[in-house]
Each structure stands twice: as structure tokens, then as C-alpha cells.
C-alpha positions, 0 to 999 in steps of 0.5 A: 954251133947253135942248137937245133931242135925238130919242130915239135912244138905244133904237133903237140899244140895239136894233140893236146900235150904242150903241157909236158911235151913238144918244147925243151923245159924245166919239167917237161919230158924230153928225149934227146941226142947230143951231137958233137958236129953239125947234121945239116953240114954232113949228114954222117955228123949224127954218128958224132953222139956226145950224150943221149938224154932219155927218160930224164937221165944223162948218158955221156959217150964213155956209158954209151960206150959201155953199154954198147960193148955189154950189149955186143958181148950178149949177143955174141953169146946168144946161141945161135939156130942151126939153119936147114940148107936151101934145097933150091941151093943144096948143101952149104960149103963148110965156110958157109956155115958161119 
């Protein structure tokens, strides 16, 4: 499979950030998504992520991974607000409550 990039290039010609931006180079800033299939046979490909390039960092699968499974498990602790019934409802039913 080829690589395929957004057309980014004209966009920043035009707002004047070709400099550090619009095209993938040594030295220019870049945020990418690492696919392990191709997005234009099957739109349901770009869940198949194999690394994230961000900030100038690498994040493969297994940190990805981590960090969603400690980003679930915070907010799974995360208190949450008791919501007032509806009065156009009435009360909830015991099994409504969560």
C-alpha cells in the first residue's frame, strides 16, 4: 500500500507556513495517523491505527493502548452528579438510575 497524505501543501502556501508546515520533512511540524489498511477501500480502515506521530513523538499500538485503558480507568472513578428526575417524566425506575 502506498502512502497517502491530505493535501496540505496549498493551505499553507497560502497562509504563509510552508516554512515549518503543509508537507512531511526533516524538520517541519507534522501530526500523523499510521494506518495498518487502506481508508479509501473501506472507510471502517481508519480504526486500524498502527502509530500516532504527535508533537514530534512516536506513539505505537501497545502505548496507545495503555493510554486508553488509563484514560478509561480515570474516568470510570470520576464521581458522577446525581441528576434531578424530569418532572414532564416523573420519577426514575431503581434500574434507570445508572
Amino acid at each position: 500500500m502506498g502512502l497517502r497524505l491530505p493535501r496540505h501543501r496549498r493551505p499553507a502556501e497560502w497562509l504563509g507556513t510552508l516554512a515549518d508546515r503543509g508537507t512531511v520533512e526533516v524538520g517541519k511540524r507534522a501530526d500523523l495517523i499510521l494506518l495498518d489498511a487502506d481508508p479509501l477501500a473501506d472507510v471502517a480502515n481508519t480504526r486500524h491505527i498502527a502509530a500516532v506521530v504527535a508533537g514530534g513523538r512516536v506513539y505505537p499500538r501497545e502505548e496507545l493502548d495503555r493510554m486508553w485503558a488509563a484514560l478509561a480507568a480515570r474516568y470510570a472513578a470520576m464521581p458522577r452528579p446525581k441528576i434531578p428526575p424530569d418532572p414532564q417524566r416523573g420519577q426514575l425506575e431503581p434500574d434507570d438510575e445508572d
